[in-house]
C-alpha angles and dihedrals in degrees: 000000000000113000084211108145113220140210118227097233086077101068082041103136135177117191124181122202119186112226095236121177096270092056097060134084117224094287088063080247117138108253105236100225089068084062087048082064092050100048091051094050088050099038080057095047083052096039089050094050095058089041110040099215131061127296146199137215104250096164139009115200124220105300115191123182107233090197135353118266119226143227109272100027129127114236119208117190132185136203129192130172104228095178153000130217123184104296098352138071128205104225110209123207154186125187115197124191123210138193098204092192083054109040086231114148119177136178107231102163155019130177142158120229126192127217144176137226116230139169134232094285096049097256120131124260136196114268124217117259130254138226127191125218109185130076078238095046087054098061095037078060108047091043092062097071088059089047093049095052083049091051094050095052091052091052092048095245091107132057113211103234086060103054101084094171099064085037097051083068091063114032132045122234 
């Protein structure tokens, strides 16, 4: 496996979906769990690109809908890695919808998602390094350490007392 460190703007990706008639609940409204499965789609383009090998979801943070999507709009979605751990990546990104016949462009949703580098047999594998370059890309960064350890509480993989990190926000040494 290559050492090779990498920035987060290549496993930059941008994915558009158009909201057509079978992806919609009785309101015309998109179902959300059809942009779960964009998103996904999008969040492992991203995650393979930094990785180079295939990857699987292993978590899905706390996604709200700011709004509902309708039928006709153009989603856009974006995934960024904003940092690798050992044999992981955190997946950041931003889903836009857009009425074209409008100009309208929104921000519904944001999300991180989690996956995990494996080789041909399903064990896991290192994963290269990253290094962010914008002032953005740094505390992106730097917060998903925190995410992770919450991730991993709420999982039950982590005990509380253990994640600093998150603790660290809320009590003084």
């Amino acid at each position: 496996m290559s050492t090779k460190i990498k920035s987060p703007k290549e496993s930059f990706t941008i994915m558009n979906e158009l909201v057509l008639p079978n992806d919609t609940n009785t309101l015309n409204n998109l179902m959300g769990g059809r942009l779960l499965h964009w998103m996904d789609i999008a969040a492992a383009i991203s995650a393979q690109k930094h990785c180079n090998r295939i990857v699987v979801t292993a978590s899905v943070d706390n996604v709200s809908f700011k709004q509902p999507i309708k039928l006709g709009d153009v989603i856009t979605i974006e995934a960024k890695v904003t940092r690798a751990f050992n044999t992981s990546v955190e997946v950041r990104l931003d889903v836009w919808a857009e009425n074209i016949p409008s100009g309208s462009r929104v921000k519904s949703n944001e999300a991180y998602y989690t996956f995990v580098a494996v080789d041909q047999s399903g064990r896991t594998i290192p994963v290269p390094e990253l290094k962010p370059e914008t002032t953005e890309e740094t505390e992106l960064f730097e917060g998903a350490l925190r995410r992770r350890q919450l991730r991993l509480i709420l999982g039950g993989k982590m005990k509380a007392n253990d994640a600093k990190e998150l603790k660290a926000l809320f009590f003084e040494d």
